[in-house]
VEXZA-464300 format. One record per residue (C-alpha): x, y, z; residue number from 1; residue in one letter. Coordinates in steps of 0.02 Angstrom, whole numbers, plus 32768, in hexadecimal, padded with zeros to 4 digits. Example, Ala and Ser with C-alpha at 12.3 -4.5 7.8 and 13.67 -1.06 7.14 Angstrom:
BEGIN
     px     py     pz   resi   resn
   8267   7F1F   8186      1      A
   82AC   7FCB   8165      2      S
***
This chain:
BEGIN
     px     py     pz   resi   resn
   22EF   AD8C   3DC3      1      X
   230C   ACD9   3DD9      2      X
   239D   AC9A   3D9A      3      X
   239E   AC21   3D10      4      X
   23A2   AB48   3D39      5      X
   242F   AB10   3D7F      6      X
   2471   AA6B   3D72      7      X
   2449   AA22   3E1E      8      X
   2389   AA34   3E01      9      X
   239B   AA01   3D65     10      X
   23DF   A93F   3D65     11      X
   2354   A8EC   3DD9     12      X
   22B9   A950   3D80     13      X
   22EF   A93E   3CCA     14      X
   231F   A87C   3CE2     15      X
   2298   A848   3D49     16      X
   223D   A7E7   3CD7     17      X
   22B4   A7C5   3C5C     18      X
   22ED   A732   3CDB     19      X
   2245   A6EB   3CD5     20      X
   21B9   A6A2   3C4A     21      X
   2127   A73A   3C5D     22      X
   215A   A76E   3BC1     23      X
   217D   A6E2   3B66     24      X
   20FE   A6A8   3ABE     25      X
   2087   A634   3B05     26      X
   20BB   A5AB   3AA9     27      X
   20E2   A4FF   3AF2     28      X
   219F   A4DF   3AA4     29      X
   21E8   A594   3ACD     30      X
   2243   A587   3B46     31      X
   22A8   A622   3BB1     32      X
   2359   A648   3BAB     33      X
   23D0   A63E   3C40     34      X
   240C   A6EB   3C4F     35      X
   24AC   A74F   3CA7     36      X
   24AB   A802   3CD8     37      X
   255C   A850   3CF1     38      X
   2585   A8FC   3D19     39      X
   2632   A950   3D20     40      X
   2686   A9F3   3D25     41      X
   267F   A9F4   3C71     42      X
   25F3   A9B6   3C26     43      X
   2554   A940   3C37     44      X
   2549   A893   3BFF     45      X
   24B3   A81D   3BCD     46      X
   24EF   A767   3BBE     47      X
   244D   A6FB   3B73     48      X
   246D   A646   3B76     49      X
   2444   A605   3ABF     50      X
   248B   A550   3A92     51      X
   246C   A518   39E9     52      X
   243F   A5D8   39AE     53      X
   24C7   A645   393C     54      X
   24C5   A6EF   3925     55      X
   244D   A6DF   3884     56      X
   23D1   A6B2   3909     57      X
   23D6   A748   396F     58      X
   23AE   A81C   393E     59      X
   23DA   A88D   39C9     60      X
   2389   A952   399D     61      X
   2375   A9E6   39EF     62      X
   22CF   AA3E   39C0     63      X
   22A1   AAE2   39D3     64      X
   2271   AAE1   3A95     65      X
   2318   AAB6   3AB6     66      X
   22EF   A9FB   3AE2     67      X
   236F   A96B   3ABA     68      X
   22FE   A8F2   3A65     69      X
   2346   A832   3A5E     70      X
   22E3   A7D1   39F3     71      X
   2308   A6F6   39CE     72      X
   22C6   A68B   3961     73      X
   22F0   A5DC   392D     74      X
   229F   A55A   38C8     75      X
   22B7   A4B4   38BC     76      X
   2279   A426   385D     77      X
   2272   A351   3876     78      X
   2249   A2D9   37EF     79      X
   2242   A22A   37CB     80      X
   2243   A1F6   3722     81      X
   2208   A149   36BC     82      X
   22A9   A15B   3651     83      X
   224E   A0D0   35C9     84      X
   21AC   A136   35BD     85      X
   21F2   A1E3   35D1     86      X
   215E   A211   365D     87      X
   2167   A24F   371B     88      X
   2145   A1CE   379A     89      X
   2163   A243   3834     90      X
   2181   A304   3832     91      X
   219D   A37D   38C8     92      X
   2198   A431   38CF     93      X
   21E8   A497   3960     94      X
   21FB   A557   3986     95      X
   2244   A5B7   39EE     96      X
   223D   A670   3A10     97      X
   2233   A6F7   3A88     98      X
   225C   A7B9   3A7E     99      X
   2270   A835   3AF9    100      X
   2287   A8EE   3B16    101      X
   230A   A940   3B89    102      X
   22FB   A9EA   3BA3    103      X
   23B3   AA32   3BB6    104      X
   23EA   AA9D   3C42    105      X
   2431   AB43   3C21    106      X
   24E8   AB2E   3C33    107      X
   2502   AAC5   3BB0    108      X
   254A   AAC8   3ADC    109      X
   24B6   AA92   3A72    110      X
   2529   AAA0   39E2    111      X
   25B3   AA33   3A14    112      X
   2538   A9A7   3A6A    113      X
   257A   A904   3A18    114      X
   2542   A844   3A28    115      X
   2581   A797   3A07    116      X
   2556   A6E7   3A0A    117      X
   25E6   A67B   3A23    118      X
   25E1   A5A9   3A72    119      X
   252F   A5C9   3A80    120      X
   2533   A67C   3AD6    121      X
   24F4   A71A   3AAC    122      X
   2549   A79F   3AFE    123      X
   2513   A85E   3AF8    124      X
   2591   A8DB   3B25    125      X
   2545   A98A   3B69    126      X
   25BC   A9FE   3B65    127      X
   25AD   AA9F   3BE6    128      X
   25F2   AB4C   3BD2    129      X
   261A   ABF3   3C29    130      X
   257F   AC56   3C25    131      X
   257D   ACE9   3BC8    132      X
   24DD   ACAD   3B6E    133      X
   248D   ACA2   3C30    134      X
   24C4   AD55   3C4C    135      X
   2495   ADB1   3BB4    136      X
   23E2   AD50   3BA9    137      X
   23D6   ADAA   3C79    138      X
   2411   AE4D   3C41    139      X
   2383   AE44   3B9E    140      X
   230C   AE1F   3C25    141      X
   233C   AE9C   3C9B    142      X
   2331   AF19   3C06    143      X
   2283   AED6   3BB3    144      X
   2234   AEC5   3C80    145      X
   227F   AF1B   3CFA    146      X
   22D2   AFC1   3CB8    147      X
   222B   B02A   3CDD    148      X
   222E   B04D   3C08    149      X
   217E   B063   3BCD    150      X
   2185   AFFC   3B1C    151      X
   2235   AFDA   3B23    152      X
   226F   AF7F   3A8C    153      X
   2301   AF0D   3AB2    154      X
   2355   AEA5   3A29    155      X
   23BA   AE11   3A2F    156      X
   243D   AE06   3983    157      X
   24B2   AD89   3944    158      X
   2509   AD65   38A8    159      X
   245E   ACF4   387B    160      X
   23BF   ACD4   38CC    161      X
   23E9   AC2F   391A    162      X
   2484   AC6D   3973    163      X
   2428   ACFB   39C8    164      X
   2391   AC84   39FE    165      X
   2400   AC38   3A67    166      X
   23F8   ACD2   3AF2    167      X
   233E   ACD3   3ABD    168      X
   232A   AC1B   3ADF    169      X
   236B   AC39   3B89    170      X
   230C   ACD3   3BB0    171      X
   2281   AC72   3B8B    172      X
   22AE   ABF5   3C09    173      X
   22E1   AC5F   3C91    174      X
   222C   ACBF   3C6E    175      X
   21D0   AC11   3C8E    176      X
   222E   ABE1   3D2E    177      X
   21F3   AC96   3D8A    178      X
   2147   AC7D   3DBE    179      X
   2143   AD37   3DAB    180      X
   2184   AD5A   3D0A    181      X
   210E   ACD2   3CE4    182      X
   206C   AD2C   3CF7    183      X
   20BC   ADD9   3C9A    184      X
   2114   AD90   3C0D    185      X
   20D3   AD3A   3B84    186      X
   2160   ACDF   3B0F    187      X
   2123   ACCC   3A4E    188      X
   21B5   AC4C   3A20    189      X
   2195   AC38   3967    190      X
   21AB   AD0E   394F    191      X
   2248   ACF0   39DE    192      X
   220C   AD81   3A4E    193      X
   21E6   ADA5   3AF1    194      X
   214E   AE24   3B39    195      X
   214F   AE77   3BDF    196      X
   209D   AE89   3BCA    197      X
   2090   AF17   3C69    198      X
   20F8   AFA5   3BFB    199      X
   20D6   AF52   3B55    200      X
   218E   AF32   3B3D    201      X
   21DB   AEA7   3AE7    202      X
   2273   AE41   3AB9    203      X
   2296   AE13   39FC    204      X
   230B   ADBA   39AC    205      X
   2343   AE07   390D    206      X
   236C   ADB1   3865    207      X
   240C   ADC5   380C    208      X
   23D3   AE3D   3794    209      X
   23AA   AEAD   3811    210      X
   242A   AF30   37D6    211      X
   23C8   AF6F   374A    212      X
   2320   AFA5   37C4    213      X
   230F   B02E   3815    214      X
   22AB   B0A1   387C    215      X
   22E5   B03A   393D    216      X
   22AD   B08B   39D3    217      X
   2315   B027   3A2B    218      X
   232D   B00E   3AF5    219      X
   23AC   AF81   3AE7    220      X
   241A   AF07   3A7A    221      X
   246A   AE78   3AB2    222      X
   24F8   AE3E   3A29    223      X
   2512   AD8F   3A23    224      X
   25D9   AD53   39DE    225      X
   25F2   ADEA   3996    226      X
   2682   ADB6   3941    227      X
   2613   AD5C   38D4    228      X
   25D3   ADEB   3886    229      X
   2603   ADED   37C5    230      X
   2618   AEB3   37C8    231      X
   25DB   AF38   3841    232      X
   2520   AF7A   37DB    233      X
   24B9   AF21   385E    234      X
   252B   AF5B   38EF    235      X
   252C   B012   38B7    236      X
   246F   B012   3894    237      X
   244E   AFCB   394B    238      X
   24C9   B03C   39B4    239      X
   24D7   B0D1   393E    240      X
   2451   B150   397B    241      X
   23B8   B0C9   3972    242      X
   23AD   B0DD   3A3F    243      X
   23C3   B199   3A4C    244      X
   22FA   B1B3   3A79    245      X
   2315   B148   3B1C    246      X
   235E   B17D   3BD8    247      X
   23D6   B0FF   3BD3    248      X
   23E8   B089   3B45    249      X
   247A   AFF0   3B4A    250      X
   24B3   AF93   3AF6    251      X
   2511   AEDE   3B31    252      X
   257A   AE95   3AB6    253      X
   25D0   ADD5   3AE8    254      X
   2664   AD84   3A7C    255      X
   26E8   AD17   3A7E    256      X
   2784   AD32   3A18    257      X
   2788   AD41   3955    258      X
   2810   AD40   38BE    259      X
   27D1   ADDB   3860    260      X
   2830   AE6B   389B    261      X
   27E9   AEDB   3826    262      X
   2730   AE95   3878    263      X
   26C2   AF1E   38E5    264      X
   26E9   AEAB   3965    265      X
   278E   AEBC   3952    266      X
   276D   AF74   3964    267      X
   26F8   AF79   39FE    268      X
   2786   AEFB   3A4D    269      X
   27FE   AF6E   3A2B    270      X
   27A9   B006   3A78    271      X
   277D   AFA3   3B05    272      X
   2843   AF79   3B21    273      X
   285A   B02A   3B16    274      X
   27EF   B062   3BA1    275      X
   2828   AFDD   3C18    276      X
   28D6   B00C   3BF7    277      X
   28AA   B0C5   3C0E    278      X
   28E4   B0FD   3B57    279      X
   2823   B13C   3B49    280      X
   2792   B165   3BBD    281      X
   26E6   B13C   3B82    282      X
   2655   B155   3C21    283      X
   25D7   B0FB   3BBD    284      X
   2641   B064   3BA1    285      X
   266C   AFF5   3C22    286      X
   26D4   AF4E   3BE3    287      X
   270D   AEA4   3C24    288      X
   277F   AE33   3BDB    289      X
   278D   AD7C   3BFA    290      X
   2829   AD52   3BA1    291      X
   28E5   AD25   3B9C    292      X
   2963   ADAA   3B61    293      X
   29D4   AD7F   3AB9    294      X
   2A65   AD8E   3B2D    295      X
   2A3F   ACFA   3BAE    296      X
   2A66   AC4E   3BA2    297      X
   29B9   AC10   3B5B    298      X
   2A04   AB5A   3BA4    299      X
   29FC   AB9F   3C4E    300      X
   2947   AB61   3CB9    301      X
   295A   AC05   3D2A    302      X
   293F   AC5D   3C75    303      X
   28A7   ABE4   3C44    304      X
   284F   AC3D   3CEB    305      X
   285C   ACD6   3C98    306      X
   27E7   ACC3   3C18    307      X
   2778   AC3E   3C4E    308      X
   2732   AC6E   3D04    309      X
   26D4   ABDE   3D1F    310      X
   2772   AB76   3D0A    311      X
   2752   AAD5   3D74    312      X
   26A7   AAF0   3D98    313      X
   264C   AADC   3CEA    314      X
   26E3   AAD0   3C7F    315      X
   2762   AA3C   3CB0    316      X
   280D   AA42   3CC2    317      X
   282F   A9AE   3C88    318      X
   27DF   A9DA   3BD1    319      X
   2847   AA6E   3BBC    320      X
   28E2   AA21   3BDC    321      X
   28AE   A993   3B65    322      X
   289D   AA1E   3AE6    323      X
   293D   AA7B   3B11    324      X
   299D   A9D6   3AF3    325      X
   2956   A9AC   3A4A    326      X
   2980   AA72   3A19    327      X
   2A1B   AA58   3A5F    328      X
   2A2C   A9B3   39E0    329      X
   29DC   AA09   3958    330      X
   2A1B   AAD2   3924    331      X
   2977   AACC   38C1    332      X
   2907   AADC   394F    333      X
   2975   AB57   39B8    334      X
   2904   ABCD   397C    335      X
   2853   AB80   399D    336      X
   288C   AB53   3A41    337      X
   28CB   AC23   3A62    338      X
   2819   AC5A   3A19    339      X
   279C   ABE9   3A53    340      X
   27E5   ABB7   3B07    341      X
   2853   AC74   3B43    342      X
   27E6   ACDA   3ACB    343      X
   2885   AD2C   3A75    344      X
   287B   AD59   39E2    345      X
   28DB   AD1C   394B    346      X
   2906   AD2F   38B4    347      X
   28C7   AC98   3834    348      X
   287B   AC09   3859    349      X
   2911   AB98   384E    350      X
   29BE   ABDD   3883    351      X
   2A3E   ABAE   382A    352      X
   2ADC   ABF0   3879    353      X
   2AC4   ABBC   3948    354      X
   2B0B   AC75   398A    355      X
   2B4E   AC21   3A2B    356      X
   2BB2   ABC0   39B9    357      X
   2BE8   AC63   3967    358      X
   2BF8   ACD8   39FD    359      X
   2C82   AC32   3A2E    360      X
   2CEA   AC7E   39AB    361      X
   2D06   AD19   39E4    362      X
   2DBB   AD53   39FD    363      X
   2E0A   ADE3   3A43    364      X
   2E8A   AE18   39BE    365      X
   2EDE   AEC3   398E    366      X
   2EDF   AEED   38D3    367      X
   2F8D   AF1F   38EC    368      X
   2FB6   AE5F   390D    369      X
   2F78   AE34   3849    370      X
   2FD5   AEC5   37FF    371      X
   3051   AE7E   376E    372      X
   2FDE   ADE6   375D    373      X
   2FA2   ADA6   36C3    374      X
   2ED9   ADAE   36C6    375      X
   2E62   ADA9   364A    376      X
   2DB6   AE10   3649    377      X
   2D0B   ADF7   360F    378      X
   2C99   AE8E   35E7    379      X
   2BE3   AEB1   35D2    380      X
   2BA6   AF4A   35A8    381      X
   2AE0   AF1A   3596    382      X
   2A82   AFE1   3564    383      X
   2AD2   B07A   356B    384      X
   2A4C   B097   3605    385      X
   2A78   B000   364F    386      X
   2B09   AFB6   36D0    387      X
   2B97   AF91   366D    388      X
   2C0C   AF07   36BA    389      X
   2CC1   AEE1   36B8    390      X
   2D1B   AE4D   3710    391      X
   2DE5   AE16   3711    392      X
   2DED   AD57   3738    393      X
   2EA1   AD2B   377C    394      X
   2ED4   AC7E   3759    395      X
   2F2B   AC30   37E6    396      X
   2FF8   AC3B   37C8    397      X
   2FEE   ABA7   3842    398      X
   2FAC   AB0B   384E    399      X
   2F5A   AB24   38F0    400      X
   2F31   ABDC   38CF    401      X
   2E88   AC21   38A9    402      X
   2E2A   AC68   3826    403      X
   2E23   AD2B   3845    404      X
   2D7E   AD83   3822    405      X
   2D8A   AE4E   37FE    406      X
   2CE4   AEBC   37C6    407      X
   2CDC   AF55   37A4    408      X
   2C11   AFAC   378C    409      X
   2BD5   B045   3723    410      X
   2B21   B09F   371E    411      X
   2AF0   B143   36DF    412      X
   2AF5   B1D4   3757    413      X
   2A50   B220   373B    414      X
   29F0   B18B   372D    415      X
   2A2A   B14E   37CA    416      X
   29AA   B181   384E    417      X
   2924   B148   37D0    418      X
   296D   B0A5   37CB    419      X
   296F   B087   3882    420      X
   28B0   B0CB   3889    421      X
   2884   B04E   37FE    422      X
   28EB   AFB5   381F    423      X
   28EE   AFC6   38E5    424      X
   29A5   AF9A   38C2    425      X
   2A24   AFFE   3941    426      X
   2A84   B046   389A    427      X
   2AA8   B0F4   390F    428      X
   2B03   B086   39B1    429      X
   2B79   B035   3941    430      X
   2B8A   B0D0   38D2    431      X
   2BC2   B121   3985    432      X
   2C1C   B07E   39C5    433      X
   2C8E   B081   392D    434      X
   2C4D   AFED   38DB    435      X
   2BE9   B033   384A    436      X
   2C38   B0BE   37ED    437      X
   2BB2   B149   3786    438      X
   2BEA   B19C   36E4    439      X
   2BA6   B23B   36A9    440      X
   2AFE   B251   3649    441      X
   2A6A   B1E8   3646    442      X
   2AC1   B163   35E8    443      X
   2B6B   B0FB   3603    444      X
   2C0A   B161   35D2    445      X
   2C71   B0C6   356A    446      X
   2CF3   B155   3564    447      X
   2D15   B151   3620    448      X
   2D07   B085   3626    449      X
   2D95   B080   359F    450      X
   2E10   B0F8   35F5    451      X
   2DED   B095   36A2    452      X
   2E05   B004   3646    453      X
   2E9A   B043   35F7    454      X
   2ED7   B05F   36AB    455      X
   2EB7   AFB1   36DB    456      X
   2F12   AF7E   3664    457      X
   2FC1   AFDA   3683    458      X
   2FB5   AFA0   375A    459      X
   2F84   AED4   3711    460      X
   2FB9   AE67   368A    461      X
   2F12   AE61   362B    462      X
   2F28   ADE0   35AF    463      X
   2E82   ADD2   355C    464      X
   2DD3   AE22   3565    465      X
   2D3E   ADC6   353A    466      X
   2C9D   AE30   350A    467      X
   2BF6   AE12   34B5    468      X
   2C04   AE28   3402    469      X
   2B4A   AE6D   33FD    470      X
   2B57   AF02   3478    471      X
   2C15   AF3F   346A    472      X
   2C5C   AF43   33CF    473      X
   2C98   AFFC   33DD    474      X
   2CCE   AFD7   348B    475      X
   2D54   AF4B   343E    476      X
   2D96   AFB9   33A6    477      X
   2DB5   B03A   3423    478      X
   2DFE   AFBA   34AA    479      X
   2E54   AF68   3413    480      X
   2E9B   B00C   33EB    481      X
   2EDC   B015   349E    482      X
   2F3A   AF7B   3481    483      X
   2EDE   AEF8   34CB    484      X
   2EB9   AE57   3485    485      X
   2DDE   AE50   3471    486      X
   2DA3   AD97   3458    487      X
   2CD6   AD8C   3422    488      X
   2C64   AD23   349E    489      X
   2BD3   ACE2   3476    490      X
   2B44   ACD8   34E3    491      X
   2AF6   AC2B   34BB    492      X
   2AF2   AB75   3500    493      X
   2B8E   AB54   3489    494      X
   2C08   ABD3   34F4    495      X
   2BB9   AC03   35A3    496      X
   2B9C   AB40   35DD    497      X
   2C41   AB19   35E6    498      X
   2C91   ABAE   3652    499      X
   2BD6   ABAD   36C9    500      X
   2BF2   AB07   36EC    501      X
   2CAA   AB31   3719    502      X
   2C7B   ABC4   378C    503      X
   2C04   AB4C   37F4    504      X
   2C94   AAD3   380B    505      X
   2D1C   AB4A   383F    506      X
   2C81   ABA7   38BD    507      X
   2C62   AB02   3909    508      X
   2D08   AACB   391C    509      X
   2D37   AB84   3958    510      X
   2DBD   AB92   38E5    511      X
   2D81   AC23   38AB    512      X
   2D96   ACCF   390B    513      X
   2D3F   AD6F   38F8    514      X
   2D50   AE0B   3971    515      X
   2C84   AE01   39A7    516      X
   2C57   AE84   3938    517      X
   2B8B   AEB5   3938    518      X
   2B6C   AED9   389A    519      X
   2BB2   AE30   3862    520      X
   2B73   ADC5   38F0    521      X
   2AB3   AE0E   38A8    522      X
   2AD6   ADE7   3811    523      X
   2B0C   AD3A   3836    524      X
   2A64   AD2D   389D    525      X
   2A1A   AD67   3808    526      X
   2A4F   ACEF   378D    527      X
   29BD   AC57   373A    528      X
   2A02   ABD0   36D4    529      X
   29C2   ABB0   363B    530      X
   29D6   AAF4   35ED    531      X
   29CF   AAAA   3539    532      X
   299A   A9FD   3528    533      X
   2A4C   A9C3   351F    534      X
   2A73   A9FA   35D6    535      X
   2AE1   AA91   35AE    536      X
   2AAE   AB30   3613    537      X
   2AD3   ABDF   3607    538      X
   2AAF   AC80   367F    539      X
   29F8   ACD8   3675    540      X
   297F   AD46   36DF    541      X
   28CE   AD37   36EE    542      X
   28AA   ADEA   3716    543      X
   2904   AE8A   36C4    544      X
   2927   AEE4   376B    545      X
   298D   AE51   3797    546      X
   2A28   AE65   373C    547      X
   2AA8   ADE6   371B    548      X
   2B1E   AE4E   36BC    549      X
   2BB9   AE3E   373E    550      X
   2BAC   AD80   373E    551      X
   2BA7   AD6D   3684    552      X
   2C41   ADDB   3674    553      X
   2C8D   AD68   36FC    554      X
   2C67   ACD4   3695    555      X
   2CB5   AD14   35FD    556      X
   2D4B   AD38   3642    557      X
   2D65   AC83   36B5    558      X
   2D50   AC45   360A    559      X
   2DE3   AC86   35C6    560      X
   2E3D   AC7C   3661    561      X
   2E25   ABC0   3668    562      X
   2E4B   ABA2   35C4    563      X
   2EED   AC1B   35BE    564      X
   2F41   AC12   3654    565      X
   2FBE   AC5C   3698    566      X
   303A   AC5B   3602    567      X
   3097   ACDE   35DF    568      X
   30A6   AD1E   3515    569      X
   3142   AD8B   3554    570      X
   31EC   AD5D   34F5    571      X
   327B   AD2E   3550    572      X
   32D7   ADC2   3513    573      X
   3267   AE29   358F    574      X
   3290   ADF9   3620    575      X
   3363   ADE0   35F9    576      X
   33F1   AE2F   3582    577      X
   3417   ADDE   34E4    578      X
   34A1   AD4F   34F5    579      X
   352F   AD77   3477    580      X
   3598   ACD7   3459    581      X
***
């Protein structure tokens, strides 16, 4: 098969005439732009000399045969006027215009192509990429032509149609550059498929709604982004059974990095971690990853090879450290910059808490070393299925001392292995590391959180506990009853800005310290800030597998810690003998 245009052929051909007037209007006052060509590691760019023109003047389109199409047009009108008799003495038309059509190479973004006009410039900017488009269109064409299948049926699927013509678009290309796929294939662009007319097989592009038909006999699927996929009905109804008829069916799926964890992708990435790592052995599937781990420095370049291969050679350096340095500026796009350039995946769009920031607070401490202190605690019990959270804050004693960070985690025994299954959340490591602790049932045992609490509270000074008024009511008579003081939270702007603003500071000025516990450091990762229109923010989640609970409780009780102190309500007559004068 011949592989698909590469860039070196295609400069000179495709720009050929665009330096000269061939295909220019034959009209005597158009004239031809002077024009620059510049190529890169990183992209393509058009530079069209244009003085006098503004962006208004120009429309840049791609149409459906993947051609760049330029168009200019500019009028302009001269007049003379008897200013007494309100006629035209003199009057001059002119016109200007010219349009032409570049058809793009393979290698490049269509959808991030971009173009400017500035001091009498346009400038077009044409992207390139990795290639996974190139390779999936050769493996569809592999599958439709050269598999030996008598009426294969080979299928190309994407969250829409437009998305998966792009591997059709450059099937269709790399089927008119072969002579000899020439004469055998005949391309119908407006139905998107492909015909190997010799076995009467074909490749079709399927439209979004292609979940609810059935009936595939199907030879092949090649899945474009499949992290774009809103839910998993088309994917099941492609892989699930549709190509049992055939020898040897497969099926080629190619994405980057998403944010749904709870997505099919999620779950076919997940699997594929799981064979590479050897937890489980699957013959029939064979996976690659391109992609940085969550434990590297995602600042580091030797990390940036990792996921992008063709690093320096259609990708520039030089971009992705531009990027790197404005996420660096910006915690915001930390996470588009993990996603879209080391294909990690992440949790929301926008982090809000940067973890290196966080992991920076990490202390080695004994809990031995905090015994005595006065602390204060924050608890969230969310459903009785549910983790329930509870977190001492220790103020500093101090004025150089930090703020000490204690969690303690609960889940339901039985439901624990369900959990894990579901949420593809390691519940059953920390469970066995000691970091999660399981009561008995199938729902949380407040019985055994108030006589561990109860114990808490005779090894540390535990001055106040702050809990949700909504979910623990019982909890607090029954920690009340204990003898602890219970203060009500609330769980609005009005009470959670203040203390989530505080936590931020004390992370980033690492005044904080926490003992790197798991289950809080993904809960941290976990956490989406919600803002009213009067800039006050409080603690959210976008997705109910990600739970938050631990950091809320943490918030609670930095609250009170803050605002209390270390000051002791003990009388003077506790710690000495009465003075008799």
């Amino acid at each position: 098969m011949t592989p698909a245009r590469t860039n070196q052929n295609w400069l000179p051909s495709i720009f050929n005439d665009f330096l000269g007037n061939d295909w220019l209007a034959e009209r005597h006052n158009t004239t031809a732009p002077a024009v620059n060509i510049i190529e890169d590691e990183n992209e393509y760019k058009v530079e069209v000399a244009a003085p006098g023109m503004t962006k208004e003047d120009f429309k840049v389109h791609i149409n459906e045969d993947n051609e760049l199409i330029v168009t200019m047009e500019k009028k302009a009108e001269q007049k003379e006027e008897d200013k007494k008799k309100g006629t035209y003495l003199r009057r001059e038309f002119s016109y200007t215009k010219f349009q032409q059509s570049l058809l793009l190479p393979d290698n490049v973004v269509r959808e991030k192509i971009a173009a400017k006009v500035e001091n009498g410039v346009m400038t077009i900017e044409i992207p390139k990429k990795n290639g996974k488009s190139e390779l999936a269109a050769a493996v569809a064409l592999l599958l439709t032509c050269g598999d030996g299948e008598e009426r294969a049926e080979v299928y190309g699927c994407a969250a829409d149609r437009q998305q998966a013509a792009i591997v059709f678009d450059v099937a269709a290309d790399m089927v008119r550059m072969c002579p000899a796929l020439s004469k055998r294939v005949k391309i119908l662009t407006s139905q998107k498929r492909i015909v190997y007319i010799p076995t009467n097989s074909f490749y079709q592009v399927l439209s979004a709604e292609a979940y609810s038909k059935h009936g595939f006999n199907i030879h092949g699927v090649v899945f474009d982004e499949l992290h774009t996929q809103p839910n998993r009905k088309l994917f099941d109804v492609m892989t699930k059974g549709s190509g049992d008829a055939r020898m040897q069916p497969l099926y080629f799926l190619i994405t980057t990095a998403g944010t749904d964890t709870n997505s099919i992708c999620y779950e076919v990435h997940q699997k594929a971690k799981d064979i590479l790592e050897g937890r489980k052995h699957d013959p029939t599937f064979y996976p690659v990853i391109y992609g940085a781990d969550e434990s590297e420095d995602w600042t580091d370049p030797k990390v940036w090879k990792k996921a992008n291969p063709s690093l320096d050679k259609t990708i520039g350096m030089d971009k992705v450290v531009a990027a790197c340095n404005s996420a660096k500026e910006t915690p915001g796009e930390e996470n588009a910059f993990r996603q879209l350039r080391l294909n990690q995946w992440v949790k929301q769009a926008v982090r809000w808490m940067p973890m290196e920031k966080w992991d920076k607070c990490k202390v080695a401490f004994d809990e031995e070393m905090l015994a005595g202190r006065i602390c204060y605690g924050g608890l969230d019990l969310s459903s009785t299925t549910d983790i329930t959270a509870f977190v001492l804050v220790f103020p500093p004693t101090e004025e150089d001392e930090h703020y000490y960070v204690l969690p303690y985690f609960w889940l339901p025994e039985e439901t624990l292995p369900l959990r894990v299954r579901r949420d593809h959340v390691p519940y059953d490591v920390w469970e066995q590391q000691g970091y999660l602790k399981t009561t008995e049932g199938n729902v949380v045992h407040y019985g055994f959180i108030e006589n561990f609490i109860d114990e808490l509270g005779q090894k540390f000074h535990i001055k106040e506990i702050a809990f949700d008024r909504w979910g623990a009511v019982q909890m607090s008579q029954n920690l009340e009853g204990l003898g602890f003081t219970m203060v009500q939270f609330g769980q609005g702007y009005k009470d959670m800005s203040p203390p989530t603003k505080e936590l931020m500071k004390l992370t980033l000025e690492q005044t904080l310290a926490h003992n790197g516990h798991p289950v809080l450091r993904w809960m941290m990762d976990n956490i989406f800030i919600r803002r009213d229109p009067a800039g006050n923010i409080k603690p959210d989640k976008e997705k109910s597998t990600e739970k938050i609970d631990g950091a809320v409780a943490m918030i609670m009780a930095l609250d009170r810690a803050i605002r209390c102190g270390c000051v002791s309500d003990e009388s003077v007559y506790d710690t000495r003998e009465m003075l008799v004068l």
